[in-house]
C-alpha positions as CSV (number, residue, x, y, z in Angstrom):
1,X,30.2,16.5,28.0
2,X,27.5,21.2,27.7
3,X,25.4,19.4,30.2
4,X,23.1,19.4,31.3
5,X,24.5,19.4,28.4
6,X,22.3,16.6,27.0
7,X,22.7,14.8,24.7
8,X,22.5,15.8,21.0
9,X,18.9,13.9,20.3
10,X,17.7,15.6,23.5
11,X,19.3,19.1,22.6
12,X,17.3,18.7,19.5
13,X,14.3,17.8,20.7
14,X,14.3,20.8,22.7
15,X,14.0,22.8,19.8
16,X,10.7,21.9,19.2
17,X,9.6,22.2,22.8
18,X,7.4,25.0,23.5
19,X,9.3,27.1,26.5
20,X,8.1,25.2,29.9
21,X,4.5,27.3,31.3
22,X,5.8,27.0,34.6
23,X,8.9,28.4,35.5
24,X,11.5,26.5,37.5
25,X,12.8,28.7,40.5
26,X,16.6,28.6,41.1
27,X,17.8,29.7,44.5
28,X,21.4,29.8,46.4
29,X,22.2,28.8,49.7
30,X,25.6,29.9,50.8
31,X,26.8,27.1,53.5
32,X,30.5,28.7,52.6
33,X,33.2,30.7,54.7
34,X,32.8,33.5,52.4
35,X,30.6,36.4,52.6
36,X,27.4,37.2,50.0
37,X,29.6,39.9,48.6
38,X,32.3,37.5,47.8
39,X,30.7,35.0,45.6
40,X,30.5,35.6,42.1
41,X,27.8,34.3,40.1
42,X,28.1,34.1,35.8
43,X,26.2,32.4,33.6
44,X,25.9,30.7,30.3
45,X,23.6,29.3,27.8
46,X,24.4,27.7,24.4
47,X,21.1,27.8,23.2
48,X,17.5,29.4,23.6
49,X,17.2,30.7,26.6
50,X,14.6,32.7,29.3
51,X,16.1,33.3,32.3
52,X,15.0,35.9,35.0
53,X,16.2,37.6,38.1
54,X,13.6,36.5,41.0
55,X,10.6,38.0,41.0
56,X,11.7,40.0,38.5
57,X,11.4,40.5,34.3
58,X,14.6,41.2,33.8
59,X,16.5,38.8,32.4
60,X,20.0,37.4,33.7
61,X,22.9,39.1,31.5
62,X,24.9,35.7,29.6
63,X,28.9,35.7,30.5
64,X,29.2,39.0,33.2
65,X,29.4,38.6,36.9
66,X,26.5,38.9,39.4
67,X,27.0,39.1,43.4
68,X,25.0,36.7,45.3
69,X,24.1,39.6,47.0
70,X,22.6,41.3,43.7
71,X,20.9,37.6,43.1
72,X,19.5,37.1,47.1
73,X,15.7,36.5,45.5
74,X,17.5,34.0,42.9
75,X,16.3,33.0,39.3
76,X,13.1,32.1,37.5
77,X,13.7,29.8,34.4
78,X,11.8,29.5,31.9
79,X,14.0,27.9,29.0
80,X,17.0,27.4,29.4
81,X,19.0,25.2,27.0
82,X,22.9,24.1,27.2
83,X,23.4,25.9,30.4
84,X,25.7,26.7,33.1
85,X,25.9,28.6,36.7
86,X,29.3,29.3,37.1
87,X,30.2,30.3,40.4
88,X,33.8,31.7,42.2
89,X,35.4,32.7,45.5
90,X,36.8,35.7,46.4
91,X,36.5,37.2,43.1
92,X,34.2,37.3,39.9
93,X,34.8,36.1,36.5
94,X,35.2,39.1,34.3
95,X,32.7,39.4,31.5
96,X,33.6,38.1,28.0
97,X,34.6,40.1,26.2
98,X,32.2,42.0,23.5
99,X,31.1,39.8,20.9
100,X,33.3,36.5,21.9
101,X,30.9,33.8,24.0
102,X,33.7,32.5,25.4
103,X,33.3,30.8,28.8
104,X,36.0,30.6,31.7
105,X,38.8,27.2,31.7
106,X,41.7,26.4,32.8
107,X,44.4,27.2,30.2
108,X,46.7,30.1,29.7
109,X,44.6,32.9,28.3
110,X,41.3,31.6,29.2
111,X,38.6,33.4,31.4
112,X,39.3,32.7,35.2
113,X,42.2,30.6,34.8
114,X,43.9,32.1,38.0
115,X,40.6,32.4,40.1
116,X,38.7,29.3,42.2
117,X,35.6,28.6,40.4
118,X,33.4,25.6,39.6
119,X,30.1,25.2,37.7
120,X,26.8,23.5,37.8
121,X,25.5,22.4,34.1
122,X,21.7,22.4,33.3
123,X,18.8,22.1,30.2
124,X,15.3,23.2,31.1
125,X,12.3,23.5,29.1
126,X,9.8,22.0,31.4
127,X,10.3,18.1,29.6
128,X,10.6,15.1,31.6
129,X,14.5,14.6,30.4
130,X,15.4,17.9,31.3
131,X,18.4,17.7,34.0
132,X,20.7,19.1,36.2
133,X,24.0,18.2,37.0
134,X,28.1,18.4,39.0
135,X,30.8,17.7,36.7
136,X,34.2,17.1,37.9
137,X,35.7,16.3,35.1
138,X,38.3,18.8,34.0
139,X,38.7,19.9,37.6
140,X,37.5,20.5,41.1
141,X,37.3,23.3,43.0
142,X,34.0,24.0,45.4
143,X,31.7,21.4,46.9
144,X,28.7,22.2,45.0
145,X,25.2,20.6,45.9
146,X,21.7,19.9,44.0
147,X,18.3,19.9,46.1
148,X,15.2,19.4,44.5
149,X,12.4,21.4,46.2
150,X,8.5,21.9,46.1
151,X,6.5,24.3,48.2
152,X,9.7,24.7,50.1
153,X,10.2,21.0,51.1
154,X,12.8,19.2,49.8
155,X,12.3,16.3,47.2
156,X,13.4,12.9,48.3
157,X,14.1,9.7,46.2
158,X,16.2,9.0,42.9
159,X,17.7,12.0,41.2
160,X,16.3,14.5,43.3
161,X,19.5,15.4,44.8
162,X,23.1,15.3,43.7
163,X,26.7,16.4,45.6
164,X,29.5,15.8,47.3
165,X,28.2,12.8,50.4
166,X,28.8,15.0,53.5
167,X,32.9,15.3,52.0
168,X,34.4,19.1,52.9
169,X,36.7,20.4,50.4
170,X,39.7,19.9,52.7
171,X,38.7,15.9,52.8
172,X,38.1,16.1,48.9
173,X,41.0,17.5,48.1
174,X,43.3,15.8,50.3
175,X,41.6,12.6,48.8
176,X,42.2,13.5,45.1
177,X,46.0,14.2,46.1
178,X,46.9,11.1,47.2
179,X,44.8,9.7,44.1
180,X,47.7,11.7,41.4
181,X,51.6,11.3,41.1
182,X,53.5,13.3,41.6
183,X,51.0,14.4,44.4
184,X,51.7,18.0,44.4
185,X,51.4,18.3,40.6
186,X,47.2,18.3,40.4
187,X,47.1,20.9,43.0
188,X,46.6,24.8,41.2
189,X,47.6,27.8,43.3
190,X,47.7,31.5,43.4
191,X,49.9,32.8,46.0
192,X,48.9,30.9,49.0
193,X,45.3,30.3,47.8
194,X,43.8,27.1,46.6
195,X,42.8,27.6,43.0
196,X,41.7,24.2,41.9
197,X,42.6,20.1,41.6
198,X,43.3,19.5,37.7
199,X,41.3,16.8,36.6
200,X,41.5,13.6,34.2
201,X,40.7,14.7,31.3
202,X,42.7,17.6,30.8
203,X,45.7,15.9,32.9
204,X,45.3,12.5,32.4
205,X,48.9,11.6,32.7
206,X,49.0,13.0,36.4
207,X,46.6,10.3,37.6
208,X,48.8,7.1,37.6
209,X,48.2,7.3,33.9
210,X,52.2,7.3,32.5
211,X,53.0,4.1,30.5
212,X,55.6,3.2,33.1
213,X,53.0,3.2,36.1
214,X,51.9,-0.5,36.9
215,X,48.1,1.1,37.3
216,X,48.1,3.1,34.0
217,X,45.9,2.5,30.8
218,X,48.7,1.5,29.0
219,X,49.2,-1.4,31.1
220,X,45.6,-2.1,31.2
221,X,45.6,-2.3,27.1
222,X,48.3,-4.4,27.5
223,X,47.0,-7.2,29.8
224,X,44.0,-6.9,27.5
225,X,45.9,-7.7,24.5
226,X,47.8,-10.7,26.1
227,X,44.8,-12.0,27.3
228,X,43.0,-12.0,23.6
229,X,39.7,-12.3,24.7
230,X,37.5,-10.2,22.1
231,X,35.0,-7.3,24.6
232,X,31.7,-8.0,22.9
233,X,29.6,-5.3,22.1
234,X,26.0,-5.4,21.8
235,X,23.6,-2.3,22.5
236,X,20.4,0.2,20.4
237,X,20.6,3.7,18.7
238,X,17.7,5.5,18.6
239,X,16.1,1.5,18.0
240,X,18.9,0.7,15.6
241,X,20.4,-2.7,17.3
242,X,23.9,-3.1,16.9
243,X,26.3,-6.1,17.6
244,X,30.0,-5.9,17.5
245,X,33.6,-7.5,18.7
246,X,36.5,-5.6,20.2
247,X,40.4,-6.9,20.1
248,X,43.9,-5.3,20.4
249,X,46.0,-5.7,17.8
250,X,49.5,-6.1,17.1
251,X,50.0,-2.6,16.1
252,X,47.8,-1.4,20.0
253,X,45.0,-0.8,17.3
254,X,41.5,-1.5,19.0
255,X,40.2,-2.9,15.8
256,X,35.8,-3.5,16.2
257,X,34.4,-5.5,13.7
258,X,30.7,-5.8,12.8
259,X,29.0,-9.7,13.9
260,X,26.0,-10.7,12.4
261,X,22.8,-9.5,14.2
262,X,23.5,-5.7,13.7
263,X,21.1,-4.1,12.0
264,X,21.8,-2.4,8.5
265,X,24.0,0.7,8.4
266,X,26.4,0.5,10.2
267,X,30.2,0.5,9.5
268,X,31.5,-3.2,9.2
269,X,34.8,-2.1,11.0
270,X,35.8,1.1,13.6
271,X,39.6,1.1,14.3
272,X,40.7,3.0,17.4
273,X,44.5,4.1,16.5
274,X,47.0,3.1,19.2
275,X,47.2,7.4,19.4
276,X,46.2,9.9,17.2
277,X,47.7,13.4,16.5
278,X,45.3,16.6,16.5
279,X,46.5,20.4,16.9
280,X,50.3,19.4,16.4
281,X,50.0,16.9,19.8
282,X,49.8,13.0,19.8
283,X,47.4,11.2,22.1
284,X,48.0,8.0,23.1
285,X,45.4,5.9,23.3
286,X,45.5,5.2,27.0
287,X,45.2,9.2,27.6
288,X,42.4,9.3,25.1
289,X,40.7,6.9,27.6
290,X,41.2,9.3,30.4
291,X,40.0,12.0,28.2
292,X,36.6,10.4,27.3
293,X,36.5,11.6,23.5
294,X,37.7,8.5,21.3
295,X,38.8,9.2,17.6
296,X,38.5,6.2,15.0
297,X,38.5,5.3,11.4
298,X,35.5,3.9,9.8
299,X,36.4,1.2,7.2
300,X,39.2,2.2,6.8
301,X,38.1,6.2,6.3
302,X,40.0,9.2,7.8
303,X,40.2,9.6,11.3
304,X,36.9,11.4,12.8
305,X,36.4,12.2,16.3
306,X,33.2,11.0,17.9
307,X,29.7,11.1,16.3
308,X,26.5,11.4,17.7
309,X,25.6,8.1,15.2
310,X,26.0,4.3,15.8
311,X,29.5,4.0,15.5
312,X,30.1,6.6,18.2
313,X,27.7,4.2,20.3
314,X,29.5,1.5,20.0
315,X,33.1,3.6,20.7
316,X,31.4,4.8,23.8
317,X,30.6,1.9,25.2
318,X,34.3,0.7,24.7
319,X,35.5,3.4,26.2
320,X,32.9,3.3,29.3
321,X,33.5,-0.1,29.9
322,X,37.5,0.4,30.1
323,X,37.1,3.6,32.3
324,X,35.1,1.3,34.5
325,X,37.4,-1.4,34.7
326,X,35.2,-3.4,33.1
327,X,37.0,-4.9,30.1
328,X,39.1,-8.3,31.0
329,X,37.8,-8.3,34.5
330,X,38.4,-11.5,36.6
331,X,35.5,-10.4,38.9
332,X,33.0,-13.1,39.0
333,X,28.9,-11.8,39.1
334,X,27.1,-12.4,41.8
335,X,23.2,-12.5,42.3
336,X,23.7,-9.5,44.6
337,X,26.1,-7.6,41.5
338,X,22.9,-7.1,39.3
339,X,20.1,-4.6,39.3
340,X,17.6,-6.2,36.8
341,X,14.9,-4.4,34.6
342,X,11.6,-5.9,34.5
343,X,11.2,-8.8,32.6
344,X,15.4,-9.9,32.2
345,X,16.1,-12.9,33.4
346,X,19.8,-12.6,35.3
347,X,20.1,-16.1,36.0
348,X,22.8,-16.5,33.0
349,X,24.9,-14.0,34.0
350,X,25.7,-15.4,37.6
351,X,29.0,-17.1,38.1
352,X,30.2,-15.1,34.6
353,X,33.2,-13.1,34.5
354,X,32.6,-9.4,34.2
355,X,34.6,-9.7,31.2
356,X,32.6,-12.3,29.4
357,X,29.2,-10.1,29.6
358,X,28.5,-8.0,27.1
359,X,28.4,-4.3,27.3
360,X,24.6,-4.2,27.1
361,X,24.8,-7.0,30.6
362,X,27.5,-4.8,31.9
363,X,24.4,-1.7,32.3
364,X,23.2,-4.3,35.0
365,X,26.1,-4.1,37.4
366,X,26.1,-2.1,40.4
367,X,29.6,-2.2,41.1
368,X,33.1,-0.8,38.9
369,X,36.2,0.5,39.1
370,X,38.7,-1.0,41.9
371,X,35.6,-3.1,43.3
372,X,36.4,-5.5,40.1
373,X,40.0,-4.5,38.3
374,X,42.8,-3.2,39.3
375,X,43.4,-1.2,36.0
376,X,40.3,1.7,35.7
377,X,40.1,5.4,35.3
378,X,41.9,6.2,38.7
379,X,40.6,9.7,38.7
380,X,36.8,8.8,37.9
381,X,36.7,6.1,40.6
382,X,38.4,8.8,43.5
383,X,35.6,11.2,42.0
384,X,32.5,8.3,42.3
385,X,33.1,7.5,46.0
386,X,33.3,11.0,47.3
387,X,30.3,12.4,44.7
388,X,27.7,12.6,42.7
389,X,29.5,14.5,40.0
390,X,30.9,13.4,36.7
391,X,33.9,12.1,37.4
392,X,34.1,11.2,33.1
393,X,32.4,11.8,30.5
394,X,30.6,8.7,30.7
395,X,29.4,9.0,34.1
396,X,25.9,8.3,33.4
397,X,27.0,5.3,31.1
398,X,26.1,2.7,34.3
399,X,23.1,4.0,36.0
400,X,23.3,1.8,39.0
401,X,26.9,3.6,40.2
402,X,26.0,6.7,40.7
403,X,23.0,9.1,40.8
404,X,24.7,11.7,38.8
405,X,21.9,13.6,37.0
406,X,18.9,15.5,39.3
407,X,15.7,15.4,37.0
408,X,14.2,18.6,36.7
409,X,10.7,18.3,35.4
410,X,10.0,14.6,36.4
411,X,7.5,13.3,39.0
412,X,9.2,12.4,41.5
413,X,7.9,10.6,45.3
414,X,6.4,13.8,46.0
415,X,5.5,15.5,43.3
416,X,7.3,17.7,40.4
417,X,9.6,20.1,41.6
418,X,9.3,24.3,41.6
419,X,12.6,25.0,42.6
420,X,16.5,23.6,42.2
421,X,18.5,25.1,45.4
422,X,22.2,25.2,44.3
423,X,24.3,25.0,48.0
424,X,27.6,26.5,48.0
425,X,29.8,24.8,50.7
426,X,33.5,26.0,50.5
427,X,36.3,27.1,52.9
428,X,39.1,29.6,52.9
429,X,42.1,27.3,53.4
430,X,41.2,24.2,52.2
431,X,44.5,22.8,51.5
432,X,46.2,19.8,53.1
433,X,48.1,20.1,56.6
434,X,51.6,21.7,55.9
435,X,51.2,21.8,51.8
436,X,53.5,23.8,49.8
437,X,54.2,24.2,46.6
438,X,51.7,23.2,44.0
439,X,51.9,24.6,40.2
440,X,50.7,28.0,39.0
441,X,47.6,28.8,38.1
442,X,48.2,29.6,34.5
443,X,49.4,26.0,33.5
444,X,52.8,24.5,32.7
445,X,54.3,24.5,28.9
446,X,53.9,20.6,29.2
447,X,50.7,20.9,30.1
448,X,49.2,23.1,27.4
449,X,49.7,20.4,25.1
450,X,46.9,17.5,26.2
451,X,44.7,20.8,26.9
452,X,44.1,21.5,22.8
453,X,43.6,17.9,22.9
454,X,41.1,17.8,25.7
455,X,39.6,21.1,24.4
456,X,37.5,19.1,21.6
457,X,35.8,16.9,25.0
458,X,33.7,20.2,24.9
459,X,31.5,18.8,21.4
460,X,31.7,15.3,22.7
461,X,30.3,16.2,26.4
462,X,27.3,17.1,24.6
463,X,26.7,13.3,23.6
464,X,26.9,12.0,27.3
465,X,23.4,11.3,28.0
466,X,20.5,9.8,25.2
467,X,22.6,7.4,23.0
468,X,20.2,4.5,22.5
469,X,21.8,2.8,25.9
């Protein structure tokens, strides 16, 4: 996704944002079994940035550790662009080192692979897009919550609120495990502690995502291609209008072709590759679902990976609508299936398949995933029931599923907000019942391979939210 890694066009139109007059306090409530002393706060910031200990003009030190303790009267935030509050258990994230603005993952060598941490992602600069946002995409490993707050009170009403609907990490965890296969695969260890749950996109296979597995991608793209009914895509960049059609073929190419009604410019065909090889690994294309980050060929070009442009529209919005189940479904639309905008008239729509809307209709659905298909992003649809987090990249791709963003400079119900309280719920032993085993915390050799792959999600997680939709 980075987020609030916002999208490119609003990254860039922060850069011409004068740095927000009033500042947006950030405070911490610990809710957790663990002590002041024993959460670790680190933070991060991939662009202009003026962030402040509470109270205080001293500003918050990029990539090294704070206590909660040392932060008790939290942050002031002035700008803050590309950010992140990283936060861990029982011990801190050590400080990159000098020089390298490297941030903490998952793979062997990285910062914090063998310690539980999660993150929140954020963009402030007092504009009504700035955001704030969970992301549980490339793993979970607290219960992190987002509360909107004036004078004290909390905010109520759309995006004013985001986390993890009353769920403890026992219940999320145990849910996520029965989600993967092999079960005890996703689960990270260290010891006897619980490190984190690997997520989709940098373990997409674990999530009933092999080609043999009757649920995977691959047997999705399959049933697509048998059925040979072309996904129509229709949508706006930045006011640029496109129109396009989507088929499988022989070859497990998704092959889109321009239809008339698309505005000039852009490419007359974008060819999806039936998988793709990058860093020495091959990516099938039902993983590069999973991972959110499609590569193509533009009449008949090289193979890029995903632009912030028109074409990378249009290969989002395939790749949303496959994550979501969308594509081929049987499910017919209901009156009750549509949240309208003012002025579209739904009437058409009922008694449609979800498979003969187009991807523009399917922004009007308020249901996904196993409510209409029985092939979706398995992972992404365990992620949406218990959360408000990104359980994808294109999370945010259907408004009506989830909340998923908090809005940090909007007016909301009761006003604009002066504060973002980040809650901290977590326990000690939050493993299932009589669980043992698990993998290591630094991953397996088989594993290291989809994480180069997955590693270039970082650039495209920066074009979740803004793309003409």
């Amino acid at each position: 996704m980075i987020r609030p890694f916002l999208a490119f066009c609003l990254l860039l139109g922060s850069l011409f944002t004068l740095r927000a007059q009033d500042p947006l306090h950030i405070s911490f409530s610990n809710l957790s079994e663990f002590n002041t002393g024993e959460v670790y706060l680190w933070f991060v910031a991939n662009g202009a940035y003026d962030l402040r200990i509470g109270g205080t003009d001293t500003q918050v030190e990029l990539r090294r550790p704070y206590t909660l303790s040392e932060l008790s009267n939290g942050l002031d935030a002035r700008q803050v662009v590309g950010g992140r509050v990283y936060i861990s258990l029982e011990a801190p994230l050590p400080a990159a080192p000098e020089g390298q603005p490297v941030d903490p993952g998952t793979a062997p060598g990285d910062i914090g692979a063998n310690i539980r941490h999660d993150f929140i992602e954020f963009t402030y600069n007092g504009n009504p897009g700035d955001v704030a946002d969970l992301t549980s995409m490339d793993q979970f490993a607290i219960p992190l919550s987002l509360q909107l707050k004036k004078g004290g009170t909390a905010l109520t009403g759309p995006n004013t609120s985001a986390g993890w609907k009353g769920n403890t990490d026992a219940q999320i965890i145990e849910s996520l495990f029965h989600s993967a296969a092999p079960e005890d695969h996703v689960i990270v260890t260290q010891g006897n502690r619980f490190i984190r749950v690997k997520g989709a996109t940098k373990s997409p296979s674990l999530y009933h995502n092999t080609p043999e597995d009757g649920q995977s991608m691959t047997a999705y793209l399959q049933t697509i291609r048998n059925a040979g009914t072309p996904l129509v895509i229709k949508g706006d960049f930045l006011g640029q209008s496109y129109h396009y059609q989507a088929v499988i073929d022989a070859g497990g190419n998704y092959v889109i072709t321009r239809q008339p009604g698309s505005d000039p410019g852009g490419p007359e065909t974008i060819l999806v590759p039936a998988s793709y090889t990058e860093g020495g690994t091959t990516v099938s294309l039902a993983e590069a679902i999973y991972l959110s980050n499609p590569h193509y060929h533009l009449d008949g070009g090289p193979l890029i990976q995903t632009q912030n442009d028109l074409a990378g529209s249009v290969a989002r919005d395939l790749f949303a609508a496959l994550n979501l189940g969308y594509v081929n479904s049987a499910h017919v639309v209901e009156e009750g299936n549509l949240v309208l905008p003012a002025g579209v008239d739904g009437t058409g729509l009922i008694g449609k398949t979800i498979g003969q809307l187009t991807t523009e209709e399917m922004h009007y659905l308020n249901l996904a995933f196993d409510d209409v298909n029985s092939f979706y992003n398995i992972y992404a649809n365990t992620i949406r029931h218990l959360s408000d987090s990104y359980g994808y990249a294109y999370s945010d791709w259907n408004p009506h599923l989830s909340k998923v963003a908090v809005e940090l400079a909007a007016e909301h119900e009761g006003g604009r907000a002066d504060e973002l309280e980040i809650i901290i719920s977590a326990s000690r032993s939050p493993l299932p019942p009589g669980f043992s085993g698990g993998v290591p915390a630094i991953p397996e050799p088989s594993t290291v391979a989809l994480l180069i792959a997955a590693a270039g999600l970082w650039g495209a997680r920066r074009l979740r939210r803004g793309q003409g939709q």
